[in-house]
RODO-926585 format. One record per atom (N, C-alpha, C): chain; residue in three letters; x, y, z; atom name. Coordinates in nm, 3 decimals, decimal comma. Example, Ala and Ser with C-alpha at 12.3 -4.5 7.8 and 13.67 -1.06 7.14 Angstrom:
2
A_Ala_1,319_-0,569_0,780_N
A_Ala_1,230_-0,450_0,780_CA
A_Ala_1,320_-0,330_0,780_C
A_Ser_1,285_-0,225_0,708_N
A_Ser_1,367_-0,106_0,714_CA
A_Ser_1,290_0,003_0,787_C
//
This chain:
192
A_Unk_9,691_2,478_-2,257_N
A_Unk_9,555_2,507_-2,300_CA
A_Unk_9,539_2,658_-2,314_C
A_Unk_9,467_2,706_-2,482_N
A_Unk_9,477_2,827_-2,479_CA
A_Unk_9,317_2,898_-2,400_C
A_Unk_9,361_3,016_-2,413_N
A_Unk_9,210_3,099_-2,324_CA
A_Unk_9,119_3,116_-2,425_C
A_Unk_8,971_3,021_-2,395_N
A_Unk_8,896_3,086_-2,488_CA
A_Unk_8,857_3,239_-2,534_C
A_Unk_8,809_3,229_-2,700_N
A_Unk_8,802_3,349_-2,724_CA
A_Unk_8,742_3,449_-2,653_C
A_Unk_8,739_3,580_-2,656_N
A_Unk_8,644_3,669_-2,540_CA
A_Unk_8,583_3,791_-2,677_C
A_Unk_8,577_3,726_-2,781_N
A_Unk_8,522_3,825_-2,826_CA
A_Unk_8,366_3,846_-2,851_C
A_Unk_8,278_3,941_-2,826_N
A_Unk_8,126_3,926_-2,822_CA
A_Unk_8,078_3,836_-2,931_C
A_Unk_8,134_3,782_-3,012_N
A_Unk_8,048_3,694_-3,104_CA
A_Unk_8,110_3,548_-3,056_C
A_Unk_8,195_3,559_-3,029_N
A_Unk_8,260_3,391_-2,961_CA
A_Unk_8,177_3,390_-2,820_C
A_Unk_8,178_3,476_-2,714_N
A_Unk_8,075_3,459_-2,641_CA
A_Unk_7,952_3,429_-2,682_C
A_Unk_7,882_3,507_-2,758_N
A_Unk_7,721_3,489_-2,780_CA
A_Unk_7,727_3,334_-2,836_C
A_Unk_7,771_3,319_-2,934_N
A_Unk_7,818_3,174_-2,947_CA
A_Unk_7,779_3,029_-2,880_C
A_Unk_7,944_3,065_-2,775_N
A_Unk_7,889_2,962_-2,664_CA
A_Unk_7,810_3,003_-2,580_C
A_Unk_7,754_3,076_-2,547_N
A_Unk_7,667_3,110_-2,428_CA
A_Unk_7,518_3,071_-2,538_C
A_Unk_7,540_3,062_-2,696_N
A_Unk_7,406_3,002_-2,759_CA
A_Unk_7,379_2,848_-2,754_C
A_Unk_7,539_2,804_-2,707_N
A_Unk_7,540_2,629_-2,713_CA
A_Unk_7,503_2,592_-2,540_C
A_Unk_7,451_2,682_-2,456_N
A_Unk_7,444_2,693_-2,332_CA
A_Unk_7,570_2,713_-2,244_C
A_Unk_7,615_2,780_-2,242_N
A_Unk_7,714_2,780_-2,150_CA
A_Unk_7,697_2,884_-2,044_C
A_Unk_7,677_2,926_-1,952_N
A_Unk_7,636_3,077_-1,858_CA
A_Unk_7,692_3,103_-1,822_C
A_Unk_7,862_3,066_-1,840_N
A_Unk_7,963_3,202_-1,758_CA
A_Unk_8,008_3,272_-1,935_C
A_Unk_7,961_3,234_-2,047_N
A_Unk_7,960_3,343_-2,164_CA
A_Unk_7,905_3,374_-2,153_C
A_Unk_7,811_3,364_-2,156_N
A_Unk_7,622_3,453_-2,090_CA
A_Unk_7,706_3,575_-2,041_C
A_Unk_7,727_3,504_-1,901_N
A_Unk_7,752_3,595_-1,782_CA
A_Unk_7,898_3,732_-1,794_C
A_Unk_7,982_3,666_-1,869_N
A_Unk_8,087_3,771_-1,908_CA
A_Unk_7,992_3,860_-2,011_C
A_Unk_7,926_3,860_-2,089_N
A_Unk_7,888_3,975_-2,239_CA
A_Unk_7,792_4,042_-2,092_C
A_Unk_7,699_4,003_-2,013_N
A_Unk_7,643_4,050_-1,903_CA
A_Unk_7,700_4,171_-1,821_C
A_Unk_7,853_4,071_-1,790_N
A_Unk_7,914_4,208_-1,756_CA
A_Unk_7,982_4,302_-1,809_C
A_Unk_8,004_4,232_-1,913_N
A_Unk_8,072_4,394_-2,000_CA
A_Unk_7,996_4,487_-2,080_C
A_Unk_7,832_4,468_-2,101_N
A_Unk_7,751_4,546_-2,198_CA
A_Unk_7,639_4,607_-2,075_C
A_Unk_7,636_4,572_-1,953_N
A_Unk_7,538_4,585_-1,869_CA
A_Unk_7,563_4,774_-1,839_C
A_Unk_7,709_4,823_-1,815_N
A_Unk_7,665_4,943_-1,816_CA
A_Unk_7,595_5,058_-1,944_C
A_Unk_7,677_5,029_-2,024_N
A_Unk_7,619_5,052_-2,214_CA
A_Unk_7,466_5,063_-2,155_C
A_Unk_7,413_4,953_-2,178_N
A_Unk_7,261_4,922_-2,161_CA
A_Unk_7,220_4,958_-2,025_C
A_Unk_7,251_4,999_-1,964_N
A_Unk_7,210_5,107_-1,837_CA
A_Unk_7,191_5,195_-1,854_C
A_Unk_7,307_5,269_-1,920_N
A_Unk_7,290_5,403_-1,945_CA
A_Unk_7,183_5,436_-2,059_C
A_Unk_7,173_5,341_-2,172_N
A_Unk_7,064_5,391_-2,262_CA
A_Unk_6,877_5,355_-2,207_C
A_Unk_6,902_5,281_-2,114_N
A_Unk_6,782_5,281_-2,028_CA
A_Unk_6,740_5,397_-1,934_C
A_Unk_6,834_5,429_-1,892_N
A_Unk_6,833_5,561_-1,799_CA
A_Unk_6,780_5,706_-1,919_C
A_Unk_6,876_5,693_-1,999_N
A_Unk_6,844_5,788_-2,095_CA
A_Unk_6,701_5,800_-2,148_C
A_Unk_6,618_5,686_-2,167_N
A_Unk_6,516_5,682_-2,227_CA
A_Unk_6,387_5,679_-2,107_C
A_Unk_6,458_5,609_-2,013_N
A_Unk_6,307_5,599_-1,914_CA
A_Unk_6,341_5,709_-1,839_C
A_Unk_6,440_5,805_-1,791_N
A_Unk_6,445_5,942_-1,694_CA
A_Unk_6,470_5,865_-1,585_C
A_Unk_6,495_5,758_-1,517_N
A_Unk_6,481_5,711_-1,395_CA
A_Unk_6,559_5,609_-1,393_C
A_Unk_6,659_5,578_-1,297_N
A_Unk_6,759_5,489_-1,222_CA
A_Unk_6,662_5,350_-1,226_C
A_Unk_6,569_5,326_-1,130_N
A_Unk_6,468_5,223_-1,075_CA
A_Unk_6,418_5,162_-1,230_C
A_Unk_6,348_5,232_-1,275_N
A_Unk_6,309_5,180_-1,384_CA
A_Unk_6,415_5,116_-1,511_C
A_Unk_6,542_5,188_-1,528_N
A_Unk_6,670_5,148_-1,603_CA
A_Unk_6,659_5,026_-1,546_C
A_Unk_6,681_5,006_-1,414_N
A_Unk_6,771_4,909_-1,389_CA
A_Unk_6,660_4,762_-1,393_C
A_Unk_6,505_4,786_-1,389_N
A_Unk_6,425_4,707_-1,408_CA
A_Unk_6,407_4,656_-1,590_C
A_Unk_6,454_4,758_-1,676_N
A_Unk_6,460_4,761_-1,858_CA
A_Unk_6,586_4,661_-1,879_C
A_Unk_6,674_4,694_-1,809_N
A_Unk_6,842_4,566_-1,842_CA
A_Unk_6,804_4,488_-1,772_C
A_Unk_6,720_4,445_-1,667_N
A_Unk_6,716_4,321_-1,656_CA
A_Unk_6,600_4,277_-1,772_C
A_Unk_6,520_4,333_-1,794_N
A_Unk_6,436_4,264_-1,887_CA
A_Unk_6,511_4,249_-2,038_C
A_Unk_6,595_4,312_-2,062_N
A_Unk_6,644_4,323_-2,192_CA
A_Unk_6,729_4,168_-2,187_C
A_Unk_6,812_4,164_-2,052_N
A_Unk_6,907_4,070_-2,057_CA
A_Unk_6,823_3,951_-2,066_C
A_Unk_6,678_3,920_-1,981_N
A_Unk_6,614_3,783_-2,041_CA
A_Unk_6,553_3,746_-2,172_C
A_Unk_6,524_3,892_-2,238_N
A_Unk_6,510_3,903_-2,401_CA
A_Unk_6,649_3,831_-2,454_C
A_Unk_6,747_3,919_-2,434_N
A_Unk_6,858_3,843_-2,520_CA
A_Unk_6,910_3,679_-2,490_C
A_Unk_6,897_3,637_-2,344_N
A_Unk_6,863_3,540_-2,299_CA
A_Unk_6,815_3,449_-2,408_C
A_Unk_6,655_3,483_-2,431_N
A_Unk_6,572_3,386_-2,504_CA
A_Unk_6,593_3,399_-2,620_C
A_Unk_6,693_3,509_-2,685_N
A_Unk_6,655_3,565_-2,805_CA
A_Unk_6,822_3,474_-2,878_C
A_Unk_6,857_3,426_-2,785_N
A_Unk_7,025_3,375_-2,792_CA
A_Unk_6,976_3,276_-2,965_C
A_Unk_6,920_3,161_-2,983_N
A_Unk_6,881_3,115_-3,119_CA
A_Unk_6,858_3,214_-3,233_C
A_Unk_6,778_3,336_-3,178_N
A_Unk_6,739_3,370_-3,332_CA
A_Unk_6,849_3,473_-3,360_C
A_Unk_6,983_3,500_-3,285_N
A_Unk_7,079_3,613_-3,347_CA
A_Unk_7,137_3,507_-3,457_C
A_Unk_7,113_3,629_-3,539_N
A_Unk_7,234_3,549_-3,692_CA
A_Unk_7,348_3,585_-3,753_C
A_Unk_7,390_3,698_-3,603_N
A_Unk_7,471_3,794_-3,671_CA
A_Unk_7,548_3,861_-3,786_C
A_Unk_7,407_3,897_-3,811_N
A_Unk_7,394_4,006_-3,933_CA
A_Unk_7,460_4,142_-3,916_C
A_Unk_7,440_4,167_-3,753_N
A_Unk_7,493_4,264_-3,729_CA
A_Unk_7,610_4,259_-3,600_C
A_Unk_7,675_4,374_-3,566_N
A_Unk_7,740_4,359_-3,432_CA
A_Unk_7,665_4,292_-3,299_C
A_Unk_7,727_4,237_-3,217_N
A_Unk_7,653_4,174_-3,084_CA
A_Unk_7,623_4,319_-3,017_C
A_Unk_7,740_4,402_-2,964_N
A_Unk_7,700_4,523_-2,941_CA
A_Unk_7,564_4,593_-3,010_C
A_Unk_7,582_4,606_-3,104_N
A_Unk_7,424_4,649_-3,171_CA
A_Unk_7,287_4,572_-3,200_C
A_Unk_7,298_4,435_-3,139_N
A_Unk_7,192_4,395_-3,099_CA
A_Unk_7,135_4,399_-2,983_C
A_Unk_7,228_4,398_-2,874_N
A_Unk_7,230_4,461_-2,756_CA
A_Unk_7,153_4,601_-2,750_C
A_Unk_7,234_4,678_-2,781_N
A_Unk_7,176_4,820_-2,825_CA
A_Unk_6,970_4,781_-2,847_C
A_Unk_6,974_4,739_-2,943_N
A_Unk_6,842_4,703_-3,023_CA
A_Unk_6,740_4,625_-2,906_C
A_Unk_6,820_4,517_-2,848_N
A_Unk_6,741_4,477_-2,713_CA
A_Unk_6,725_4,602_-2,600_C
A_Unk_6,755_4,672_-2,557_N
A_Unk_6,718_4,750_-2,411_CA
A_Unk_6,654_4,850_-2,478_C
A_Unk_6,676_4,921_-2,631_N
A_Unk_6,645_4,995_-2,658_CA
A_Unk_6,485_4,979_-2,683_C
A_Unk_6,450_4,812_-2,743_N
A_Unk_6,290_4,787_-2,732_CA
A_Unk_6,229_4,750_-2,597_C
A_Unk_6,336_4,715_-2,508_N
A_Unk_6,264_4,684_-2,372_CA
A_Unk_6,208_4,859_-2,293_C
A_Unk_6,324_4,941_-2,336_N
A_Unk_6,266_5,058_-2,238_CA
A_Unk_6,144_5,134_-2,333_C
A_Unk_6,192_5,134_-2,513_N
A_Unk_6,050_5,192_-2,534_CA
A_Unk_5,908_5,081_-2,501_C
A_Unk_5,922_5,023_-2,462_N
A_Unk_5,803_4,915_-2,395_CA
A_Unk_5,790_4,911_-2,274_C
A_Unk_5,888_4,963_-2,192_N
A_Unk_5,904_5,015_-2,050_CA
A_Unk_5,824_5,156_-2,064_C
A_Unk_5,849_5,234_-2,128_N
A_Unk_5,799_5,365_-2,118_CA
A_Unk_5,607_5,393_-2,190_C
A_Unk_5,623_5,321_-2,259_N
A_Unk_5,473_5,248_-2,305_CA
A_Unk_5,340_5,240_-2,218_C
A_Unk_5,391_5,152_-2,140_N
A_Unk_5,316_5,071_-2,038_CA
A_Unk_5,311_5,187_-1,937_C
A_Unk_5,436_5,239_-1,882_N
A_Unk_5,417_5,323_-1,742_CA
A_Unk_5,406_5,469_-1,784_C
A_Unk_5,426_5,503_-1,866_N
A_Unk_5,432_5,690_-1,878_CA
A_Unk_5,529_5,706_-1,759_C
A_Unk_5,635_5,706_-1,781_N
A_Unk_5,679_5,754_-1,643_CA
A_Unk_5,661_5,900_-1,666_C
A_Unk_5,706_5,996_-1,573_N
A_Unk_5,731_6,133_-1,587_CA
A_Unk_5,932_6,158_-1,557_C
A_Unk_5,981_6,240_-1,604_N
A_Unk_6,134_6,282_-1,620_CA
A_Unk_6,141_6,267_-1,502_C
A_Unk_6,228_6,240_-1,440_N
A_Unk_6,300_6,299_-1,296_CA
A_Unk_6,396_6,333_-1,312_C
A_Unk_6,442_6,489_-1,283_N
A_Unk_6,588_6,540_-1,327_CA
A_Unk_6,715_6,484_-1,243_C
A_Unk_6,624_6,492_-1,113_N
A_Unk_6,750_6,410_-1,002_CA
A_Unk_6,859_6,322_-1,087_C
A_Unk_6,738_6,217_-1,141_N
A_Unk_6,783_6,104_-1,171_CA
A_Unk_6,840_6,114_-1,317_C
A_Unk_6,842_6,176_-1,399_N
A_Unk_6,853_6,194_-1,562_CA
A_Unk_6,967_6,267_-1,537_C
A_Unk_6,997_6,309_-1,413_N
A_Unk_7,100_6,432_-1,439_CA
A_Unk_7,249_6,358_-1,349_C
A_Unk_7,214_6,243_-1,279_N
A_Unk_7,289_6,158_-1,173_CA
A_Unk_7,328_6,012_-1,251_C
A_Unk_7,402_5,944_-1,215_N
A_Unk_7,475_5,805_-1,200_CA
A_Unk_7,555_5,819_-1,310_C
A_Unk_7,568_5,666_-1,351_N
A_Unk_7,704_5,658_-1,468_CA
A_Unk_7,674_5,722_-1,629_C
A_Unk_7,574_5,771_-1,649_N
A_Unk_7,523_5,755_-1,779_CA
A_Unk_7,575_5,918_-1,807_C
A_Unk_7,629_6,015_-1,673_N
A_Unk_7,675_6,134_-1,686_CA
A_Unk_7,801_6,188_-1,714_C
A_Unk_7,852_6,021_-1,670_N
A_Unk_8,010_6,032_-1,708_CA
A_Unk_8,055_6,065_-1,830_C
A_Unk_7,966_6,004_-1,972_N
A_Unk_8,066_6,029_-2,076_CA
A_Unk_8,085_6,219_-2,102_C
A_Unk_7,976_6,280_-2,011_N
A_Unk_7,967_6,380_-2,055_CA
A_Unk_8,054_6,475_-1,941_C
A_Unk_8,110_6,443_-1,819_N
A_Unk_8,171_6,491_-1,782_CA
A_Unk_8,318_6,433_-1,742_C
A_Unk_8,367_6,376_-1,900_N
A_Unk_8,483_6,360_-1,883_CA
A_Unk_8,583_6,430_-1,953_C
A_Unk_8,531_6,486_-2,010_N
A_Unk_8,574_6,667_-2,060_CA
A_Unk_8,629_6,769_-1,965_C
A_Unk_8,520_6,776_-1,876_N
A_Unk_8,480_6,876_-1,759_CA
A_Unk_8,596_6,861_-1,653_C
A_Unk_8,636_6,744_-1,608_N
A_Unk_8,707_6,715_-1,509_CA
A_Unk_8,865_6,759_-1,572_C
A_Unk_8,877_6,691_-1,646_N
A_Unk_9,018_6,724_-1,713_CA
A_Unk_9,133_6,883_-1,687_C
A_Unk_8,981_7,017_-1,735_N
A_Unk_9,013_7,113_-1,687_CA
A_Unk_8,980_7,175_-1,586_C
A_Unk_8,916_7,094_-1,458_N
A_Unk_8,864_7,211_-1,355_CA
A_Unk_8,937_7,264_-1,279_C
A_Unk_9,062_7,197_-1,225_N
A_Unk_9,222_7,303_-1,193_CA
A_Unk_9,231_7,437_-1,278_C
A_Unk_9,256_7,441_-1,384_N
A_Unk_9,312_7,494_-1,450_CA
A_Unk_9,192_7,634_-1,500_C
A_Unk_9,079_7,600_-1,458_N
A_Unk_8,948_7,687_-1,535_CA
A_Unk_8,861_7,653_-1,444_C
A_Unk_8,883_7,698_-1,309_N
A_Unk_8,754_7,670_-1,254_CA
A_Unk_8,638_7,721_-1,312_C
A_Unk_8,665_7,840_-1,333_N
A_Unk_8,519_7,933_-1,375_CA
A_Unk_8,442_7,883_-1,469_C
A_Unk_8,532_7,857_-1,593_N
A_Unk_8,519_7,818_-1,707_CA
A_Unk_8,419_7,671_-1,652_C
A_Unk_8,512_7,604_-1,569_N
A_Unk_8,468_7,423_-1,526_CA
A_Unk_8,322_7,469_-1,468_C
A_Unk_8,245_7,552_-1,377_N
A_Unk_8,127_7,584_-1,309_CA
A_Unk_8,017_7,587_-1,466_C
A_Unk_8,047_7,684_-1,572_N
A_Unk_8,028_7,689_-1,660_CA
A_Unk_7,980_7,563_-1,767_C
A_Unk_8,113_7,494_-1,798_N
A_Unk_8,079_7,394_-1,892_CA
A_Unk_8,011_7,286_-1,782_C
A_Unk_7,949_7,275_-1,684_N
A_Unk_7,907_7,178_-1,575_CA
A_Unk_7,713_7,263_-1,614_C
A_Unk_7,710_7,374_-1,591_N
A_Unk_7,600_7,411_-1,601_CA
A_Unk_7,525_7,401_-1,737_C
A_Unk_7,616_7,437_-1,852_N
A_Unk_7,577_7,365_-1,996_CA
A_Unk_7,533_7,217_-1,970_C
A_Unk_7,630_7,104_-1,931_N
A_Unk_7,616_6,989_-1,935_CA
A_Unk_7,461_6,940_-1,893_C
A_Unk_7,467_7,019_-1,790_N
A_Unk_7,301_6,980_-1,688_CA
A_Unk_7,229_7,055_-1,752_C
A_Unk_7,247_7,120_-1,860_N
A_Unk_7,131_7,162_-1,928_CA
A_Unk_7,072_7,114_-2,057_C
A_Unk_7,191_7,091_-2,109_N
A_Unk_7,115_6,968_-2,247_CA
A_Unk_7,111_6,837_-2,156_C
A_Unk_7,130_6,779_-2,027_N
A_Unk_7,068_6,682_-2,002_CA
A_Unk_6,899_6,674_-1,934_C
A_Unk_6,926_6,804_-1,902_N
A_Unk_6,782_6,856_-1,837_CA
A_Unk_6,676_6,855_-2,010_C
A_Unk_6,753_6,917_-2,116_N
A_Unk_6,635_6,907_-2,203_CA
A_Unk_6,654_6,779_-2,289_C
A_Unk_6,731_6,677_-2,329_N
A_Unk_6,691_6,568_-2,395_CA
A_Unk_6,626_6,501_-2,262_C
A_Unk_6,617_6,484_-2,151_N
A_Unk_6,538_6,426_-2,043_CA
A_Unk_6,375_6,476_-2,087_C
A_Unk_6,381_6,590_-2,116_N
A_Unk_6,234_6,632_-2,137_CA
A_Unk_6,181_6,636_-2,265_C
A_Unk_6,234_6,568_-2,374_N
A_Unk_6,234_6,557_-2,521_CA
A_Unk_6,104_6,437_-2,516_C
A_Unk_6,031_6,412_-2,591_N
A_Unk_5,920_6,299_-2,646_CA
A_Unk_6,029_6,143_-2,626_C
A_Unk_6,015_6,022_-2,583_N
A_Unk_6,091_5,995_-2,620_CA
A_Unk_6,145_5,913_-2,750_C
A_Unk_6,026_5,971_-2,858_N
A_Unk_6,046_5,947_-3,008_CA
A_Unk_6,213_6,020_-3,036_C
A_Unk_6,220_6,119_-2,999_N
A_Unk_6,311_6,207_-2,990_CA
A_Unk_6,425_6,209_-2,944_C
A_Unk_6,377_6,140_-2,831_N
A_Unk_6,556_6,137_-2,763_CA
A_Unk_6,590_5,984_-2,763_C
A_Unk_6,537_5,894_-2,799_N
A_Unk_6,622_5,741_-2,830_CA
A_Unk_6,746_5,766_-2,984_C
A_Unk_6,679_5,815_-3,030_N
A_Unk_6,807_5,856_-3,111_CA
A_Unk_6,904_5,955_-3,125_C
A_Unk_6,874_6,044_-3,073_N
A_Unk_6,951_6,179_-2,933_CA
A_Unk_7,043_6,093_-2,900_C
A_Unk_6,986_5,985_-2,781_N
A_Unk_7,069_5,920_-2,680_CA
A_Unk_7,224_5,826_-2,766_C
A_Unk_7,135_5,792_-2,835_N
A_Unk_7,197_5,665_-2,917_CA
A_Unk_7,325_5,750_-3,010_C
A_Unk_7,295_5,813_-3,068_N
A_Unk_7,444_5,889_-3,145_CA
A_Unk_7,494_6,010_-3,069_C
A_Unk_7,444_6,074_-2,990_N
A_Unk_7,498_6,142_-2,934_CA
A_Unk_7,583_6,110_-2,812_C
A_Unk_7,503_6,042_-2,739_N
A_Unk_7,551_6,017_-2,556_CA
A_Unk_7,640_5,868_-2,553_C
A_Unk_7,606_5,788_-2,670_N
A_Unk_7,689_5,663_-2,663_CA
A_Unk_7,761_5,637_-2,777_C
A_Unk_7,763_5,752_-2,866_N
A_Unk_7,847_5,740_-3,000_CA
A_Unk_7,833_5,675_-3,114_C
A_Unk_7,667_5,600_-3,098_N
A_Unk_7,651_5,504_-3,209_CA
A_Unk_7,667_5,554_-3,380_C
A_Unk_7,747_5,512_-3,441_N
A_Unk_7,716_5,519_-3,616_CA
A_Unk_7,593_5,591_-3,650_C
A_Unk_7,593_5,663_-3,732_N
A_Unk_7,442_5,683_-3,832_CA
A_Unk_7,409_5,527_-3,840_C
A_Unk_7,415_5,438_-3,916_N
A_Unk_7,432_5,289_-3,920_CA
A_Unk_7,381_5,222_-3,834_C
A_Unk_7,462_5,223_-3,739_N
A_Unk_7,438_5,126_-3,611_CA
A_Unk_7,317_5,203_-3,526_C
A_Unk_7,269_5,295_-3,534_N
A_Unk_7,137_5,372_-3,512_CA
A_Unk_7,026_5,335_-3,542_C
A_Unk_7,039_5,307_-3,702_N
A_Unk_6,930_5,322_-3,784_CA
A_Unk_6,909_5,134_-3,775_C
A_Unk_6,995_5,066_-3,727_N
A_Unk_6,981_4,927_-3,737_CA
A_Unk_6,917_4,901_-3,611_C
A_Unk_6,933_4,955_-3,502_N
A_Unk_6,882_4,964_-3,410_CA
A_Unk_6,775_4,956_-3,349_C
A_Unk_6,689_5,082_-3,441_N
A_Unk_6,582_5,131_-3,459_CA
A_Unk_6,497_5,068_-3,564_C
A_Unk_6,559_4,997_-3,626_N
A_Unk_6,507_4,943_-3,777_CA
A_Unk_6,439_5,060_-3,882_C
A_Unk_6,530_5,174_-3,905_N
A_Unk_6,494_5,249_-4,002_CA
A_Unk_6,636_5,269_-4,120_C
A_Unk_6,620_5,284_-4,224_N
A_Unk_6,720_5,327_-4,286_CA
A_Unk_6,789_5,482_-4,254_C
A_Unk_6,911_5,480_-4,270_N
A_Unk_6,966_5,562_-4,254_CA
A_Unk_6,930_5,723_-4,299_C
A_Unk_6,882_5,755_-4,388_N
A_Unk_6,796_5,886_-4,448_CA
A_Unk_6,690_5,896_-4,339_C
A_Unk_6,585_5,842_-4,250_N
A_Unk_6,483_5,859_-4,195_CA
A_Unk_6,552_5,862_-4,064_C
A_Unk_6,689_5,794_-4,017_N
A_Unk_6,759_5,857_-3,855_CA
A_Unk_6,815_5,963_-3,907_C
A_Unk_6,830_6,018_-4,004_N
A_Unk_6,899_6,133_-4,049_CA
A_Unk_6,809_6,249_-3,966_C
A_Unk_6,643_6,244_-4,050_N
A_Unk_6,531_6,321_-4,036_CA
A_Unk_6,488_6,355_-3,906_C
A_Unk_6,527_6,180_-3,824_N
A_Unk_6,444_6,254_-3,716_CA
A_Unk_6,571_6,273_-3,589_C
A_Unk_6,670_6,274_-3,651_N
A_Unk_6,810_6,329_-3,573_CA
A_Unk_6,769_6,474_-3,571_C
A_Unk_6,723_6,489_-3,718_N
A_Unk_6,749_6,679_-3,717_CA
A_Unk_6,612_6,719_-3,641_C
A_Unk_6,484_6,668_-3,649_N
A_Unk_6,354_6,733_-3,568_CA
A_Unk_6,404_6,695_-3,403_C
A_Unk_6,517_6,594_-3,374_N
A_Unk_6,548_6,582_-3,224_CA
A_Unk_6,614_6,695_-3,194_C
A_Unk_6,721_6,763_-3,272_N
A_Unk_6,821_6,838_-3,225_CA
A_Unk_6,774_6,966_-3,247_C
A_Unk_6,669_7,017_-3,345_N
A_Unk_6,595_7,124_-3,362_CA
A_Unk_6,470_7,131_-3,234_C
A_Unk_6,420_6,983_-3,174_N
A_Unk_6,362_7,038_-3,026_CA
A_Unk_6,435_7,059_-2,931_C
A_Unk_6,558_6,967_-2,915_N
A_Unk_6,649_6,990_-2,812_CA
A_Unk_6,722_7,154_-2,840_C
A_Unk_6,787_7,217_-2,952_N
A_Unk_6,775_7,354_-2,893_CA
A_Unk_6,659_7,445_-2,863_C
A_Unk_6,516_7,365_-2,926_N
A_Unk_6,389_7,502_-2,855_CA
A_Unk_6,381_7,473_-2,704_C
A_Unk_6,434_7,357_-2,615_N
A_Unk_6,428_7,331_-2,508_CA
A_Unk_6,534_7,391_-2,434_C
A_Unk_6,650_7,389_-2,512_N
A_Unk_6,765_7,497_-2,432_CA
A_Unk_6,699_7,666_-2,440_C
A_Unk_6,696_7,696_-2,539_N
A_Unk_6,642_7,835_-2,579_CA
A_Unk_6,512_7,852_-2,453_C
A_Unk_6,442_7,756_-2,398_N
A_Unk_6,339_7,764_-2,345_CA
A_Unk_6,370_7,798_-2,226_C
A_Unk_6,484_7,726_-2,150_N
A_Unk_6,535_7,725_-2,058_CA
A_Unk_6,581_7,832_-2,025_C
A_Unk_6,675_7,887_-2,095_N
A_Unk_6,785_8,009_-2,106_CA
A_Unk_6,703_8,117_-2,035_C
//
């Protein structure tokens, strides 16, 4: 007997014909992804981790109407990304740097950093203090501004897979890529 498929659309699949350990595998392999873009958008650990669970009973219920049109990954994306701007809606949270600047969502950005800190400490103190500083200012960006910051910058999404995301065409994530990255340096410059 061969191993069923494990790929996110053979999961979503059976986990659409009911099955909950496909459920439960795409759960665990997209749950940090969708952590981190929760964290990114709400400033706060507590609240992230309250947006993926709500996202995961969205996609839950939402298991019938995918038609995959697009990647499972990028519907994913598209789920936490409407649960936290609806998270952030409702509560206004305020930034907390503690938290924007702490857990896994910091890794992709200090896996650069580690590589050389033998070799460059000085240099490593340096590119560590940059790091915490464009996270200190997309943390404090609108977060019209930094969901798509977050999304191509911090998790690598496509122009494409952005704009599908968001449900805008690609020319209008273009636009407001450039008014994000034109506040995010008046926020470094601010800082400095």
């Amino acid at each position: 007997m061969s191993a069923p498929p494990s790929t996110d659309a053979a999961l979503l699949a059976r986990a659409a014909e009911g099955e909950a350990a496909a459920f439960d595998h795409l759960v665990r392999r997209h749950t940090p992804r969708m952590y981190r873009v929760a964290l990114r958008i709400t400033g706060s650990a507590a609240e992230a981790e309250d947006v993926v669970q709500d996202a995961w009973i969205a996609a839950w219920r939402g298991l019938p109407d995918f038609r995959g049109d697009s990647a499972v990954s990028t519907w994913l994306y598209r789920v936490v990304t409407n649960a936290a701007l609806g998270h952030v809606r409702r509560r206004r949270p305020t930034v907390s740097l503690d938290e924007a600047l702490a857990g896994p969502g910091r890794a992709r950005l200090d896996a650069g950093l580690l590589a050389d800190a033998h070799a460059d400490p000085e240099g490593h103190v340096v590119r560590t203090e940059q790091v915490e500083a464009v996270l200190w200012a997309i943390a404090s960006l609108d977060v019209t501004q930094r969901v798509p910051l977050v999304l191509r910058e911090l998790e690598g999404l496509s122009y494409e897979e952005v704009a599908e995301v968001l449900e805008v065409n690609v020319a209008a994530l273009r636009s407001r890529l450039h008014r994000a990255r034109v506040a995010l340096l008046a926020k470094l410059k601010e800082r400095s």
